[in-house]
C-alpha positions in Angstrom: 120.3 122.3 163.3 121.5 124.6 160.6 119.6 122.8 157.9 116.2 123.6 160.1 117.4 127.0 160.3 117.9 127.5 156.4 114.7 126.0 155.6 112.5 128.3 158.3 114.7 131.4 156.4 114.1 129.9 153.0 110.6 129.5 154.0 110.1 133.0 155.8 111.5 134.6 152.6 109.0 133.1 150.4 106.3 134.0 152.6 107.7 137.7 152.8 108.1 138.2 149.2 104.4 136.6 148.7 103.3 140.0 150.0 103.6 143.9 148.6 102.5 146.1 151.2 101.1 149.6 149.6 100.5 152.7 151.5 97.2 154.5 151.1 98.4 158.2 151.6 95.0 160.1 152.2 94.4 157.6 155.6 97.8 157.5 156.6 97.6 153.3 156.6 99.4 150.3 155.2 97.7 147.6 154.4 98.5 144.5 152.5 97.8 143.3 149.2 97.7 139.7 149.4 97.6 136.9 146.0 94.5 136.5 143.9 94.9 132.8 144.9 94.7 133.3 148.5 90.2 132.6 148.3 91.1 129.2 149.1 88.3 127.1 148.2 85.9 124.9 151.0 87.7 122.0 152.8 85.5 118.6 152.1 83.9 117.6 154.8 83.3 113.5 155.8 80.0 112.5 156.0 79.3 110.7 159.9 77.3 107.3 159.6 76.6 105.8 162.6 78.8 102.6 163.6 79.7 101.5 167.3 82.3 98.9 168.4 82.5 97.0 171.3 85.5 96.1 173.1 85.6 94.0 176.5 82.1 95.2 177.0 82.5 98.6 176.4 80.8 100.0 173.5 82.5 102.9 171.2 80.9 105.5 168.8 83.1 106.0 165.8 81.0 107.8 162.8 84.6 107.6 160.8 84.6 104.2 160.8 83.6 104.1 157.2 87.0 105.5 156.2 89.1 102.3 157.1 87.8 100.3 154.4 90.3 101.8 151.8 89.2 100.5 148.5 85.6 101.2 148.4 84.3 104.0 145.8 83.3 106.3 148.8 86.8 106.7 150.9 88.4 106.7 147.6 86.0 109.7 146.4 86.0 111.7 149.8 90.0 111.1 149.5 90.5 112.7 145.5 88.5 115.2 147.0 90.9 116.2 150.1 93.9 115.9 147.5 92.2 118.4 145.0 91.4 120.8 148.1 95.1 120.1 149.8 96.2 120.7 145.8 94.2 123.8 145.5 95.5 125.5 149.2 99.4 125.0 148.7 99.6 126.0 144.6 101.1 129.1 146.2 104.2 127.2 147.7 104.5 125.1 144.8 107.5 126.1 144.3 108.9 126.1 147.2 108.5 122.7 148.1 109.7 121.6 144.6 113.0 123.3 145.7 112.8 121.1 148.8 
């Protein structure tokens, strides 16, 4: 339990010290000046392509069916393009999960 607890502190204080909040005197606000980073770039999105199983006479749309066959050039393309997206969103807690 304690371990849990360290890592949600460890991970609260990253987060915290991500952010410098600055105070805009003339409006009387605070806002929040977040990292250059944080434009994160446009998830990839799977194509659909039509496919329907049957089972016991039942028949089932799956459009993702196309993603089960693992080593064809299309699953393998859509999935570098996921890992350079997931790559591109979590650069800012690089670190942090290095220190994990």
């Amino acid at each position: 339990m304690q371990l849990v607890f360290a890592r949600a502190a460890a991970a609260a204080a990253l987060v915290l010290t991500s952010f410098s909040p600055t105070t805009d005197a003339s409006a009387q606000t605070v806002s929040i000046a977040t990292p250059a980073a944080s434009v994160a770039p446009a998830p990839p999105v799977a194509p659909q392509r039509d496919h329907v199983s049957t089972h016991h006479g039942t028949a089932f749309k799956d459009p993702w069916f196309w993603l089960r066959e693992k080593d064809s050039p299309p699953v393998l393309d859509y999935l570098q393009r996921e890992n350079a997206y997931t790559a591109a969103v979590t650069q800012d807690i690089a670190p942090f999960a290095d220190a994990l």
